[in-house]
PDB file with SEQRES, HELIX, SHEET and CRYST1 records, atoms N, CA, C and O in Angstrom:
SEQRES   1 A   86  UNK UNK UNK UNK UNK UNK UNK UNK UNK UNK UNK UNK UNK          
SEQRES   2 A   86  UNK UNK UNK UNK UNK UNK UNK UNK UNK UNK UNK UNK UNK          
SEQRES   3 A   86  UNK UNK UNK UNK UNK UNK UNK UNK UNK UNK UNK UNK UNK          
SEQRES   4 A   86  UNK UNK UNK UNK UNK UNK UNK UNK UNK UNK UNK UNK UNK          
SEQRES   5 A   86  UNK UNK UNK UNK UNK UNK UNK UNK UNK UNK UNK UNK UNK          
SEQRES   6 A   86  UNK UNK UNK UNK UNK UNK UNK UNK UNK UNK UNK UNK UNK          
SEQRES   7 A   86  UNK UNK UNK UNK UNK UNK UNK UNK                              
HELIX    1 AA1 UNK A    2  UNK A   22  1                                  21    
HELIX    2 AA2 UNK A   23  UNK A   27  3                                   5    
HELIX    3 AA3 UNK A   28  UNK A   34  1                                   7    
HELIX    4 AA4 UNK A   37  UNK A   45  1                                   9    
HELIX    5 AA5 UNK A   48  UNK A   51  1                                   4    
HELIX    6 AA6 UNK A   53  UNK A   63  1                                  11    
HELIX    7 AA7 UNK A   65  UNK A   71  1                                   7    
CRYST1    1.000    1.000    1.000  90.00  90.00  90.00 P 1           1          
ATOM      1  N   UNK A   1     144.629 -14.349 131.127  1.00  0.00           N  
ATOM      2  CA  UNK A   1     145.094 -15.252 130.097  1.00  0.00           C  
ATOM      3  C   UNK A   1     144.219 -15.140 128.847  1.00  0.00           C  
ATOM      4  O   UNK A   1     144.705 -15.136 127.716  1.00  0.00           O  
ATOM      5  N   UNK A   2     142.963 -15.052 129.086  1.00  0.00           N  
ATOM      6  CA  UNK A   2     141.968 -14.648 127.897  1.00  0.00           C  
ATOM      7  C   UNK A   2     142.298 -13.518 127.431  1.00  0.00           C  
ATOM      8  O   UNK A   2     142.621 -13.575 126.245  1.00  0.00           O  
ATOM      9  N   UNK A   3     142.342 -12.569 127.866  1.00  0.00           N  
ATOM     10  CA  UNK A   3     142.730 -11.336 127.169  1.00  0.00           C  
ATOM     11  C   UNK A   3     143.971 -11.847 126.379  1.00  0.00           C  
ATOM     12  O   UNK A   3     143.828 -12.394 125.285  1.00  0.00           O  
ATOM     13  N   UNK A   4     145.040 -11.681 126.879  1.00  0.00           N  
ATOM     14  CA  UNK A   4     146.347 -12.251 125.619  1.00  0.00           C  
ATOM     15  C   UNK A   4     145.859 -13.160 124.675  1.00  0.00           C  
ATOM     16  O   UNK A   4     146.029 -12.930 123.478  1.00  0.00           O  
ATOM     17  N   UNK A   5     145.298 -14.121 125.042  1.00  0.00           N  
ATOM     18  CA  UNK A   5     144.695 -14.568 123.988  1.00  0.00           C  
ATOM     19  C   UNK A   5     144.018 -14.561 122.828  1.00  0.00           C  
ATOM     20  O   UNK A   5     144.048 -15.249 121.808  1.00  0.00           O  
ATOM     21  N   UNK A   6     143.167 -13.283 123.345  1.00  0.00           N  
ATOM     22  CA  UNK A   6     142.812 -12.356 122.298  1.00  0.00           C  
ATOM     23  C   UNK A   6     143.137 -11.930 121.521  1.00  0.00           C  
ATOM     24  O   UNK A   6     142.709 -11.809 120.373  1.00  0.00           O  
ATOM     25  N   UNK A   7     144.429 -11.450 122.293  1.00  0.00           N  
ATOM     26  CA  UNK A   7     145.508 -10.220 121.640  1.00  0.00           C  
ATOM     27  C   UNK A   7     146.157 -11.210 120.168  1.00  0.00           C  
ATOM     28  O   UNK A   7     145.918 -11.013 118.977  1.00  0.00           O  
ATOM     29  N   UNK A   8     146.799 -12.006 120.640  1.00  0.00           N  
ATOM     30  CA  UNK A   8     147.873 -12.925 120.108  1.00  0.00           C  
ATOM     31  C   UNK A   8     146.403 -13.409 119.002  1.00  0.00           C  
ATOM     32  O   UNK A   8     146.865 -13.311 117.865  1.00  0.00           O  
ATOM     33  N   UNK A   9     145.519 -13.678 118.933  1.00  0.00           N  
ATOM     34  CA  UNK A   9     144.626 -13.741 117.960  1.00  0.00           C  
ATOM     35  C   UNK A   9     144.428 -13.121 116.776  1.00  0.00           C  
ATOM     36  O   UNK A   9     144.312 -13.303 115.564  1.00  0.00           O  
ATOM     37  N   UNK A  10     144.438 -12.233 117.723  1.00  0.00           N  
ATOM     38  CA  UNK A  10     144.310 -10.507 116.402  1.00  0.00           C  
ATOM     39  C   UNK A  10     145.745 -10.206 115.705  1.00  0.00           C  
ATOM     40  O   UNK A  10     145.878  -9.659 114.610  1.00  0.00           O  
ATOM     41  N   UNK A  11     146.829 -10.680 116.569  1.00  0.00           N  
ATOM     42  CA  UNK A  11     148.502 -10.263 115.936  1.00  0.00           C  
ATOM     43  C   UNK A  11     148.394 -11.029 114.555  1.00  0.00           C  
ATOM     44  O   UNK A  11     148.365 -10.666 113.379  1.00  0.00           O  
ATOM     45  N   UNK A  12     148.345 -12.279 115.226  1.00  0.00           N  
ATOM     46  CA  UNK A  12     147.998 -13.765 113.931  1.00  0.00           C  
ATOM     47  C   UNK A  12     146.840 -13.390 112.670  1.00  0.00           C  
ATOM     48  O   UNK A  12     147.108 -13.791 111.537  1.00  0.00           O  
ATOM     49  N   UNK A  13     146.178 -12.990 112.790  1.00  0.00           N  
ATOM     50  CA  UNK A  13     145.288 -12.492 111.450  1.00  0.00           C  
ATOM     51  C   UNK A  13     145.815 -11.003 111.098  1.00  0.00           C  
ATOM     52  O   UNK A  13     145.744 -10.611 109.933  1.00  0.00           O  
ATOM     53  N   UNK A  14     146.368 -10.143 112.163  1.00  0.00           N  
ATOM     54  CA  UNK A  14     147.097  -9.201 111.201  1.00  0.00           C  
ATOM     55  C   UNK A  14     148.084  -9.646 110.305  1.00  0.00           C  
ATOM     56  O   UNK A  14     148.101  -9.113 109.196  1.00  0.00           O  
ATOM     57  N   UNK A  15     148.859 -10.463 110.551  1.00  0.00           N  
ATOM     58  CA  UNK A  15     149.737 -11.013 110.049  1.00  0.00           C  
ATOM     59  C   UNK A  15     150.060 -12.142 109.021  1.00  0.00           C  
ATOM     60  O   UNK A  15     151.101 -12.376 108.408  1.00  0.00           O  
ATOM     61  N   UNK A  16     148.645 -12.877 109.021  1.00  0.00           N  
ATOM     62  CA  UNK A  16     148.610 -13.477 108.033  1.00  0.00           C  
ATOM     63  C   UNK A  16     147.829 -13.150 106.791  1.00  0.00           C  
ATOM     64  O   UNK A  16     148.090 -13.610 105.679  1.00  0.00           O  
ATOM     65  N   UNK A  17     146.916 -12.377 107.049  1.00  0.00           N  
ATOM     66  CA  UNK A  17     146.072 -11.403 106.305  1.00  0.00           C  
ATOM     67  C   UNK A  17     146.490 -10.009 105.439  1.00  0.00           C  
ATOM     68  O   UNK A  17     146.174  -9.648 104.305  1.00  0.00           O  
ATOM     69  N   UNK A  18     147.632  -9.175 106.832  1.00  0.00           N  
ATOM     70  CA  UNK A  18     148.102  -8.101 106.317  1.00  0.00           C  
ATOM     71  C   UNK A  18     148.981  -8.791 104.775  1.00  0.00           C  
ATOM     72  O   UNK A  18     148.831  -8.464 103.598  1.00  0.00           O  
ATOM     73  N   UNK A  19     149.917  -9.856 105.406  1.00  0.00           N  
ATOM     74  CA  UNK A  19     150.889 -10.256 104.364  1.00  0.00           C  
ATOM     75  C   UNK A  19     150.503 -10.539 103.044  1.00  0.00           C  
ATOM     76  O   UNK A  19     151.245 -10.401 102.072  1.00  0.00           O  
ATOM     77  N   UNK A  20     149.144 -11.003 103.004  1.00  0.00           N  
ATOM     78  CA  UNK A  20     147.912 -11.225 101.642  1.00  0.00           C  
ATOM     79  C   UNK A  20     148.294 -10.019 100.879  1.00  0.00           C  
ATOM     80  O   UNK A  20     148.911  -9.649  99.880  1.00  0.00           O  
ATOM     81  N   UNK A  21     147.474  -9.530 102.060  1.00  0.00           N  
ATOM     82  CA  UNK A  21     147.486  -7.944 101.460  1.00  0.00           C  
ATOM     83  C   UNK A  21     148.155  -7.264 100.720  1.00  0.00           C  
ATOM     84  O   UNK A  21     147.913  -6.924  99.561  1.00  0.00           O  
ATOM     85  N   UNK A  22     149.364  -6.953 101.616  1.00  0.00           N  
ATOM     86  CA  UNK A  22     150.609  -6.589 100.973  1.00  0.00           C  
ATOM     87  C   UNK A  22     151.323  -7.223  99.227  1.00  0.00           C  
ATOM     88  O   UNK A  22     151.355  -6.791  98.075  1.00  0.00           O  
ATOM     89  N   UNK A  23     151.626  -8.014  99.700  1.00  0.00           N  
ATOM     90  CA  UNK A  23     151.574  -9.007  98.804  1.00  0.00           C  
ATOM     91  C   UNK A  23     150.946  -8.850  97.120  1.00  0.00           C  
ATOM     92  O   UNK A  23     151.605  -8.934  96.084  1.00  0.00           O  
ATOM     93  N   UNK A  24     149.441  -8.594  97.269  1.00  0.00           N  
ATOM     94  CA  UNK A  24     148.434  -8.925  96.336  1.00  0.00           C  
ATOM     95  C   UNK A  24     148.797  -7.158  95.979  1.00  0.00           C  
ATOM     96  O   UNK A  24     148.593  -6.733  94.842  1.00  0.00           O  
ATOM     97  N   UNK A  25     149.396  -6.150  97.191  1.00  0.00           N  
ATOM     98  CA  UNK A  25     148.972  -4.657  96.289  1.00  0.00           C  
ATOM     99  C   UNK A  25     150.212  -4.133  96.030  1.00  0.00           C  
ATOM    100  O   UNK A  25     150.346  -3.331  95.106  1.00  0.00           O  
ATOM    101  N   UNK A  26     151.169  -4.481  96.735  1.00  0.00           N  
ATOM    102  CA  UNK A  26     152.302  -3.992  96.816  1.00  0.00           C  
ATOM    103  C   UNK A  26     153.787  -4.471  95.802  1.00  0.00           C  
ATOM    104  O   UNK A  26     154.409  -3.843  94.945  1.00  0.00           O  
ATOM    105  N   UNK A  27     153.988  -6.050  96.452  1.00  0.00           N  
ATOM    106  CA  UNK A  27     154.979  -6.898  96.258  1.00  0.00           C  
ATOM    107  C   UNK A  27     154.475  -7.549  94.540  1.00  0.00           C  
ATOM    108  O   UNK A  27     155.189  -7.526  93.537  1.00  0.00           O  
ATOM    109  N   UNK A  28     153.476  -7.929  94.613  1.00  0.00           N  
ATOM    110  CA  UNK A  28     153.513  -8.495  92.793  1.00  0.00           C  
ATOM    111  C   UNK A  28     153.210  -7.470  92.001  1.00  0.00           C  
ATOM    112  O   UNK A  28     153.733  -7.481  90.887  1.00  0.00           O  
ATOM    113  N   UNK A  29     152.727  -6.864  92.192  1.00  0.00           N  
ATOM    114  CA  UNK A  29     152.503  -5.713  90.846  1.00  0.00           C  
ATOM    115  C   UNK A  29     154.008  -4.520  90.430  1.00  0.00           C  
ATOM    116  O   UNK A  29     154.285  -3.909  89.398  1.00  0.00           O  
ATOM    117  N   UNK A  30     154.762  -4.616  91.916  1.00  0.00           N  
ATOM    118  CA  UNK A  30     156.252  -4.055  91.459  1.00  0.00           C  
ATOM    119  C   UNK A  30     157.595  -5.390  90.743  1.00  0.00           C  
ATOM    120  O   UNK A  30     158.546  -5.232  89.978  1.00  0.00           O  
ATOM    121  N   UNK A  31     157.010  -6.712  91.499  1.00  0.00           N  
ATOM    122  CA  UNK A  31     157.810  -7.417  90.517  1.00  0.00           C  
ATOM    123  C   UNK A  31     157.491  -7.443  89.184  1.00  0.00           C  
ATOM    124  O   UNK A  31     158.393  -7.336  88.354  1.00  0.00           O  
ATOM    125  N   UNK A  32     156.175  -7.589  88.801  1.00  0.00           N  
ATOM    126  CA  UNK A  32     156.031  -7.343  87.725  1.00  0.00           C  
ATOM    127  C   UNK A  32     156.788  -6.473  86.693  1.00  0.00           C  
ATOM    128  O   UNK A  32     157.519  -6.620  85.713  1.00  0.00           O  
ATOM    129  N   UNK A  33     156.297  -5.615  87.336  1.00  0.00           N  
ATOM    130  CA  UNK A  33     156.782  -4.173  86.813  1.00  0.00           C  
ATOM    131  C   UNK A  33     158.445  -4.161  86.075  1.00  0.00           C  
ATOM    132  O   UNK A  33     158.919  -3.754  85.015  1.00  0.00           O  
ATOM    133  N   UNK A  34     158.924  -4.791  87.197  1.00  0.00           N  
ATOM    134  CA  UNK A  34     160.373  -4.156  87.430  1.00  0.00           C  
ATOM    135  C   UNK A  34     161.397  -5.614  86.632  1.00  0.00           C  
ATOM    136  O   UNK A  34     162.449  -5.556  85.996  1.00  0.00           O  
ATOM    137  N   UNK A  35     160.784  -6.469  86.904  1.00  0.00           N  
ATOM    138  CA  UNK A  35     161.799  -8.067  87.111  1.00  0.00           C  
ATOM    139  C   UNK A  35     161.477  -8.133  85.253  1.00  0.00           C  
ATOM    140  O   UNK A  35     160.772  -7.576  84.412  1.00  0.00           O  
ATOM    141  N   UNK A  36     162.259  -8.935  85.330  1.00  0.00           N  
ATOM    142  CA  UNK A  36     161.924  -9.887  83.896  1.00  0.00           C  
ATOM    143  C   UNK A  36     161.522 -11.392  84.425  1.00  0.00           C  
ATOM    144  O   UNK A  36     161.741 -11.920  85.515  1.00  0.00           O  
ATOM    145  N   UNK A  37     160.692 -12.010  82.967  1.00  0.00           N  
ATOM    146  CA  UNK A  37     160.038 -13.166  83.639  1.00  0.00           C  
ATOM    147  C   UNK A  37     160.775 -14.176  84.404  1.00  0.00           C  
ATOM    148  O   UNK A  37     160.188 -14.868  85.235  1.00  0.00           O  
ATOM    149  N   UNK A  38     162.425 -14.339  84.097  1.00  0.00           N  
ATOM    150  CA  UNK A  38     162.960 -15.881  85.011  1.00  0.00           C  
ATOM    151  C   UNK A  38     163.335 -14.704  86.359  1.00  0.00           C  
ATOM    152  O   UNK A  38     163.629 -15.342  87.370  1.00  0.00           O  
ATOM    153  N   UNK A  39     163.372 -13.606  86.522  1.00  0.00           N  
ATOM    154  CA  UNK A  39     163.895 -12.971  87.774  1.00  0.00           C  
ATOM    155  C   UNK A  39     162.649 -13.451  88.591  1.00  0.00           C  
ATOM    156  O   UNK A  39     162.701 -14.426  89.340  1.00  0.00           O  
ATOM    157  N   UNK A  40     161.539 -12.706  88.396  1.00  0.00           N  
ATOM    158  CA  UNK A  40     160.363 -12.974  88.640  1.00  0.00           C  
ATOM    159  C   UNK A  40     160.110 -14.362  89.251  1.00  0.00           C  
ATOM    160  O   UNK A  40     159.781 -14.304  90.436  1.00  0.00           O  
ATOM    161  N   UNK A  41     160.183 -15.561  88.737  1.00  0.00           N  
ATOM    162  CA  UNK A  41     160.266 -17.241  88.917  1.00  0.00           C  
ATOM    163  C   UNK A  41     160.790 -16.858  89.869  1.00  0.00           C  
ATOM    164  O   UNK A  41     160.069 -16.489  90.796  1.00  0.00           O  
ATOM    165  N   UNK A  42     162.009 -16.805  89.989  1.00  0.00           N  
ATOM    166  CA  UNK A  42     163.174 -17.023  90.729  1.00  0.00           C  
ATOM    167  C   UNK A  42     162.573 -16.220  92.318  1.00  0.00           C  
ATOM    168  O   UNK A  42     162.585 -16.766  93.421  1.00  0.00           O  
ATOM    169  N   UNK A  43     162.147 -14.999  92.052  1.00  0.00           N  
ATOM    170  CA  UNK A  43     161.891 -13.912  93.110  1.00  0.00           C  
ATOM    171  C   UNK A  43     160.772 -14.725  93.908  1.00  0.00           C  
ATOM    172  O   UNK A  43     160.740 -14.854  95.132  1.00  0.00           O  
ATOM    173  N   UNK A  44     159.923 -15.214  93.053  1.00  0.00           N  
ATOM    174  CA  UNK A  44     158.194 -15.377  93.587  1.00  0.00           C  
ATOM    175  C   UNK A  44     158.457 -17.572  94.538  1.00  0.00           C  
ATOM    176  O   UNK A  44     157.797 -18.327  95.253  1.00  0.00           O  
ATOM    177  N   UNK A  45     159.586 -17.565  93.952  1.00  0.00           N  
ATOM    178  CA  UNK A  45     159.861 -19.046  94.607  1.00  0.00           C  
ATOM    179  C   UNK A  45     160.694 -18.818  96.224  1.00  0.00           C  
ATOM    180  O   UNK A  45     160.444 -19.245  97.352  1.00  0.00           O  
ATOM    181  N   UNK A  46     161.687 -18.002  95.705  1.00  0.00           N  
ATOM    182  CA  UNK A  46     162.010 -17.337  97.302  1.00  0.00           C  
ATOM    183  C   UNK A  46     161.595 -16.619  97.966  1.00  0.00           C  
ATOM    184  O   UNK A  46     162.161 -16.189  98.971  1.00  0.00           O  
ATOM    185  N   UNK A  47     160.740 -16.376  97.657  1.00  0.00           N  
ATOM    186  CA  UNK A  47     159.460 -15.138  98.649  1.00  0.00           C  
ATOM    187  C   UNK A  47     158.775 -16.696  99.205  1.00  0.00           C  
ATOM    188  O   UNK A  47     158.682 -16.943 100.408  1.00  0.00           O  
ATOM    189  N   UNK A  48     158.472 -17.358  98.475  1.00  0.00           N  
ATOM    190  CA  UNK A  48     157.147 -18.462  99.086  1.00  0.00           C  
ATOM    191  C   UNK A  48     157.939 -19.058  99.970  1.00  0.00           C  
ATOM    192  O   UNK A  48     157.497 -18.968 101.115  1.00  0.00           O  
ATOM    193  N   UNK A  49     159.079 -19.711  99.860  1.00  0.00           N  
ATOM    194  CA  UNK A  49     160.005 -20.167 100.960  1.00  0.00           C  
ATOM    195  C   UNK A  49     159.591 -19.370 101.744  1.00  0.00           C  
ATOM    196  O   UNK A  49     158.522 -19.820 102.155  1.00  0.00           O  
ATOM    197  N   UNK A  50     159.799 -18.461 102.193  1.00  0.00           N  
ATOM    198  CA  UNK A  50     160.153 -17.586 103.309  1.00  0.00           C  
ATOM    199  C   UNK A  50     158.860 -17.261 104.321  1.00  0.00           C  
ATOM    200  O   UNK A  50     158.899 -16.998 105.523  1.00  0.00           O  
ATOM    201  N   UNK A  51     157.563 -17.379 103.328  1.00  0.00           N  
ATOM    202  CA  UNK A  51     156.721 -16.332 103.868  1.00  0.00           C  
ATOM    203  C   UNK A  51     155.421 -17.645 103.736  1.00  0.00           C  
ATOM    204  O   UNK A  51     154.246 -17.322 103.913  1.00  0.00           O  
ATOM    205  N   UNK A  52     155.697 -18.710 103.499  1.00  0.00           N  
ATOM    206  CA  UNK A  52     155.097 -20.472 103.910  1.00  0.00           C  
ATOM    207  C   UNK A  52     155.006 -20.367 105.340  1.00  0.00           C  
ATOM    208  O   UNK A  52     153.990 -20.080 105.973  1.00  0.00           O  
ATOM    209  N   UNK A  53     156.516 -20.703 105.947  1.00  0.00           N  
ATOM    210  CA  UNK A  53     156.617 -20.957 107.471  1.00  0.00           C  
ATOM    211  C   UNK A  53     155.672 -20.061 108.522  1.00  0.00           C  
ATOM    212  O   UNK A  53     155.088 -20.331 109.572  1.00  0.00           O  
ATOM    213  N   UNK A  54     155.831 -18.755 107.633  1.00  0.00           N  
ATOM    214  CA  UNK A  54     155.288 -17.466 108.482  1.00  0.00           C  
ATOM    215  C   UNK A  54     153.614 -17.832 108.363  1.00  0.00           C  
ATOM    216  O   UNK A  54     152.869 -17.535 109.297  1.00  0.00           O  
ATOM    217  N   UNK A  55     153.099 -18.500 107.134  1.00  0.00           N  
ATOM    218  CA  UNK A  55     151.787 -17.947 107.217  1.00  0.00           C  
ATOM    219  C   UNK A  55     151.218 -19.599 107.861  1.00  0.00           C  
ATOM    220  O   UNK A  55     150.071 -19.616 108.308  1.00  0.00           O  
ATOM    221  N   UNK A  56     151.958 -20.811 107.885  1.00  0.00           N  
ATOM    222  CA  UNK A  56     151.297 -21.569 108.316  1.00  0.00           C  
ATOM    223  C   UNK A  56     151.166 -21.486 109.804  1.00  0.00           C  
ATOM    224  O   UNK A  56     150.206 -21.879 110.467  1.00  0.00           O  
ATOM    225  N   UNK A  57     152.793 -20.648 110.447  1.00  0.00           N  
ATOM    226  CA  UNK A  57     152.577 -20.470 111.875  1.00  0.00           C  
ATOM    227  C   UNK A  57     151.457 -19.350 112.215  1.00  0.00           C  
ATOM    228  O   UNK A  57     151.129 -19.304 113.401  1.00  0.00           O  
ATOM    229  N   UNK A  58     150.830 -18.445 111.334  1.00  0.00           N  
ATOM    230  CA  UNK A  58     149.640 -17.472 111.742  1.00  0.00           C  
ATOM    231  C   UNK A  58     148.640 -18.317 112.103  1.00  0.00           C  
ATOM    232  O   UNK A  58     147.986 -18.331 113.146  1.00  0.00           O  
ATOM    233  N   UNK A  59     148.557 -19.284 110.792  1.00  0.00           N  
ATOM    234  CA  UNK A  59     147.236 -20.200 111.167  1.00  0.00           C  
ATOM    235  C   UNK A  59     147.309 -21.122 112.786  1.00  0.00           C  
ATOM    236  O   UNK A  59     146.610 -20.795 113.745  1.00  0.00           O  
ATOM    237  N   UNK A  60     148.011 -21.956 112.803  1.00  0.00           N  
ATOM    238  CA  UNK A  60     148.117 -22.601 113.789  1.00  0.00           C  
ATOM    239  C   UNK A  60     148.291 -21.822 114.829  1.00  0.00           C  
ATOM    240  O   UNK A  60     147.595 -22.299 115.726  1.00  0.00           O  
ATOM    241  N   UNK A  61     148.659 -21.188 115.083  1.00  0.00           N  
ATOM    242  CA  UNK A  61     147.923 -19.706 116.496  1.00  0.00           C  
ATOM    243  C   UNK A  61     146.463 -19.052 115.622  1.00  0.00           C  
ATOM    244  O   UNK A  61     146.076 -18.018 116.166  1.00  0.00           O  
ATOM    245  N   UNK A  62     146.102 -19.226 115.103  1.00  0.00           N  
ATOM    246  CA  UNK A  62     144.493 -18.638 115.180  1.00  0.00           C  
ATOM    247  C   UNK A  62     143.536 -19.874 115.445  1.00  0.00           C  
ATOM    248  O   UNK A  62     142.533 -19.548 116.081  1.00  0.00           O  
ATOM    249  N   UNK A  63     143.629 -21.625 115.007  1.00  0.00           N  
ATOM    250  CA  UNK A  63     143.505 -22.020 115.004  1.00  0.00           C  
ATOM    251  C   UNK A  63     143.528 -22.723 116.577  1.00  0.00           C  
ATOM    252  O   UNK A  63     142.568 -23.319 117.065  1.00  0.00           O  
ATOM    253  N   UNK A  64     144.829 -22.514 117.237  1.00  0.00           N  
ATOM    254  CA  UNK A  64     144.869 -23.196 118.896  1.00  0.00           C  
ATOM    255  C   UNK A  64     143.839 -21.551 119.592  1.00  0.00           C  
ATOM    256  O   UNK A  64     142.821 -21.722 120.262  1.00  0.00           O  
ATOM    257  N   UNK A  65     144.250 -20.438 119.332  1.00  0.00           N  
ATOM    258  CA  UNK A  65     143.556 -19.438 120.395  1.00  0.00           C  
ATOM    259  C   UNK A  65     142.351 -19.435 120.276  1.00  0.00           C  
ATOM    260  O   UNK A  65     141.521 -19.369 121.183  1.00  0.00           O  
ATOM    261  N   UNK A  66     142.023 -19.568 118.207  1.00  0.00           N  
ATOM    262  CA  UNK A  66     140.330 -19.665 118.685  1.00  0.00           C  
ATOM    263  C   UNK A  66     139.734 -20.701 118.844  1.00  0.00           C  
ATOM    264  O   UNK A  66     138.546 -20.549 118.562  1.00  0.00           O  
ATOM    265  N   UNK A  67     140.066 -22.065 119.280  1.00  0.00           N  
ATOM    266  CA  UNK A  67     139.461 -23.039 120.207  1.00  0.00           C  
ATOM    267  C   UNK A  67     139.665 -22.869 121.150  1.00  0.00           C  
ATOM    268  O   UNK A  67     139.146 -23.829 121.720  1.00  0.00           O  
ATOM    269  N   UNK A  68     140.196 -22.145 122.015  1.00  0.00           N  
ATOM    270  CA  UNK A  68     140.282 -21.811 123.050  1.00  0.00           C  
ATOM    271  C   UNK A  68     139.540 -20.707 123.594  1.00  0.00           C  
ATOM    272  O   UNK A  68     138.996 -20.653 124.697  1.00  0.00           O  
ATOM    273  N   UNK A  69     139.564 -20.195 123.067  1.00  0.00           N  
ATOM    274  CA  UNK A  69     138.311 -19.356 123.586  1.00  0.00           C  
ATOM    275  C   UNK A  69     136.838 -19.704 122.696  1.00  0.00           C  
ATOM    276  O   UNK A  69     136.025 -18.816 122.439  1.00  0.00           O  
ATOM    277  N   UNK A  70     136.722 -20.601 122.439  1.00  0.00           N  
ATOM    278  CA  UNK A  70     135.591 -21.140 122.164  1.00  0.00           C  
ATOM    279  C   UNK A  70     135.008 -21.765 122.857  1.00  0.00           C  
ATOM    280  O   UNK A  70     133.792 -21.679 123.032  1.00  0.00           O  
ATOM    281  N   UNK A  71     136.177 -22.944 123.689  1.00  0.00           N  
ATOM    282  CA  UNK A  71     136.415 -23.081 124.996  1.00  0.00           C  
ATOM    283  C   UNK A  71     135.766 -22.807 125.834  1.00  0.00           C  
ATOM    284  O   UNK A  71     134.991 -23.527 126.464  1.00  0.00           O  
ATOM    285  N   UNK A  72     136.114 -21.170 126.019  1.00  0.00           N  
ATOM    286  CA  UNK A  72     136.170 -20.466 127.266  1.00  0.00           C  
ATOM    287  C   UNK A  72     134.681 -19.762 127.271  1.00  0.00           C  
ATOM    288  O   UNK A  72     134.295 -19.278 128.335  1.00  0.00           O  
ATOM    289  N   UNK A  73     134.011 -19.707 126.349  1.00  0.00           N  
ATOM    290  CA  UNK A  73     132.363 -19.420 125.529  1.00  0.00           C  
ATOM    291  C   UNK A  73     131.581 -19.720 126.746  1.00  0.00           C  
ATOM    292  O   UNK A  73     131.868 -20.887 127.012  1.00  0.00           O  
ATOM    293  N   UNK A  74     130.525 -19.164 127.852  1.00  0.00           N  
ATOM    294  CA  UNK A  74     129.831 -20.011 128.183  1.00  0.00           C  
ATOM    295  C   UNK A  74     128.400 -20.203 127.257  1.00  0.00           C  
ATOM    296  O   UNK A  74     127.377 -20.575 127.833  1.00  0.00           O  
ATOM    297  N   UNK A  75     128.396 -19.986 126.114  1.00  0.00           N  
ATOM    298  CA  UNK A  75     127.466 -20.300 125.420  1.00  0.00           C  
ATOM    299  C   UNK A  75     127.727 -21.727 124.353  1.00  0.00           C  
ATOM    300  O   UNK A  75     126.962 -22.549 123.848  1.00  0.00           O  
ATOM    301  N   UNK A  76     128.976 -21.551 124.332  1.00  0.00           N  
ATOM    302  CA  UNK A  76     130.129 -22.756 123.314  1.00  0.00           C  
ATOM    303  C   UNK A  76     129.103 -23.925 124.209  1.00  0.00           C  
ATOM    304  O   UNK A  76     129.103 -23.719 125.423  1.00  0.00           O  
ATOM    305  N   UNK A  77     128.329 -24.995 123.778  1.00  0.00           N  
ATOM    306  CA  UNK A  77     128.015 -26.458 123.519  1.00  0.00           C  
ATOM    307  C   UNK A  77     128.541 -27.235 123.229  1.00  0.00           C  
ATOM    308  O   UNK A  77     127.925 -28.250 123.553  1.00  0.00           O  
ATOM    309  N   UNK A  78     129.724 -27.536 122.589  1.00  0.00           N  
ATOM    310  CA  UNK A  78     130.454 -28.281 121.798  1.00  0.00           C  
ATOM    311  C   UNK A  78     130.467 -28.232 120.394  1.00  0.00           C  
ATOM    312  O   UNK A  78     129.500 -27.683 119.867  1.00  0.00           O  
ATOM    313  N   UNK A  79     131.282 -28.650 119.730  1.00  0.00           N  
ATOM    314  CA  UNK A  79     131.814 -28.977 117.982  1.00  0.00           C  
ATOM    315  C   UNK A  79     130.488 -29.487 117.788  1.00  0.00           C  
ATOM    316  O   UNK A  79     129.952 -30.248 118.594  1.00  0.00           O  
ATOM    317  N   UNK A  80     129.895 -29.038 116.626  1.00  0.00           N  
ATOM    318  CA  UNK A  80     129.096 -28.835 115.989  1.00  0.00           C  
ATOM    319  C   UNK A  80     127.422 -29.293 116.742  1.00  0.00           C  
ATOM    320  O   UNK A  80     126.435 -29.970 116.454  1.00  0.00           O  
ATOM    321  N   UNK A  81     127.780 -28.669 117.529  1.00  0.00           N  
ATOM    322  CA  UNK A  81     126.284 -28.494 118.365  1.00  0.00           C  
ATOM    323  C   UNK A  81     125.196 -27.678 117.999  1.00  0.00           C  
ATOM    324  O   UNK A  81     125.309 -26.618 118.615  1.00  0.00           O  
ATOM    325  N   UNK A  82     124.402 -27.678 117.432  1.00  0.00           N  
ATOM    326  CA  UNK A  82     123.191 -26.281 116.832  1.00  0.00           C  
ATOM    327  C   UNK A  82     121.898 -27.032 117.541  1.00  0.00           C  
ATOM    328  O   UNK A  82     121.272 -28.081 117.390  1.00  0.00           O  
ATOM    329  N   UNK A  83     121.867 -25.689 118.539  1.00  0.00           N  
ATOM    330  CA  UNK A  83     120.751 -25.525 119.538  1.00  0.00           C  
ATOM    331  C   UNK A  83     119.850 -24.817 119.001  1.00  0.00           C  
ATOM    332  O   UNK A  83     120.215 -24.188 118.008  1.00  0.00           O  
ATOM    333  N   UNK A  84     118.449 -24.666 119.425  1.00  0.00           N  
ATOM    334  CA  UNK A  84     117.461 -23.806 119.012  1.00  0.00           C  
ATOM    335  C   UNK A  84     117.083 -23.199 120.053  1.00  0.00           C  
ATOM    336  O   UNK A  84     116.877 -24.006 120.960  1.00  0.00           O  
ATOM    337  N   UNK A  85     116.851 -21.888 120.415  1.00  0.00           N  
ATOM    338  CA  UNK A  85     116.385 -21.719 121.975  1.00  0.00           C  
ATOM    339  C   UNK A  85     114.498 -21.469 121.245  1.00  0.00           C  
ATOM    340  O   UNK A  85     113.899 -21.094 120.237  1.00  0.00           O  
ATOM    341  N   UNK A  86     114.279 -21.993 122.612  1.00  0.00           N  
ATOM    342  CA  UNK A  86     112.855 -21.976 122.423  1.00  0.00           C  
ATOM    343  C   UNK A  86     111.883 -21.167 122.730  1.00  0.00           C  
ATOM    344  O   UNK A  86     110.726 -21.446 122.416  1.00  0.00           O  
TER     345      UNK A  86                                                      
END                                                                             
């Protein structure tokens, strides 16, 4: 179960990260390019619709898996625990 967990960790930051990505190198610099400014509005308001749902559901799976295996830590102490070893 930890292992998938993992996995499904890493899918979720590819995915909410890659889409940054993309996004920031790919997708605005060709609207730019290509759109005129109300296409553009219009383009960059229905892209956010679409790609909102997607990036808040990345978070909330990176957010439940990595407490969970924070969890699963046997070094994890609890939420905001700072130990000193001696």
């Amino acid at each position: 179960m930890l292992a998938f967990l993992y996995w499904l960790h890493m899918v979720a930051t590819v995915i909410w990260l890659g889409g940054l990505a993309a996004l920031a190198l790919l997708v605005l610099p060709l609207a730019r390019r290509h759109l005129s400014a109300e296409a553009q509005r219009e383009f960059y308001l229905a892209l956010q619709q679409r790609l909102d749902r997607l990036g808040w559901a990345a978070l909330a799976v990176l957010l439940a898996t990595g407490m969970f295996q924070m969890s699963a830590n046997p070094y994890y102490e609890g939420l905001l625990t700072v130990t000193n070893p001696s």
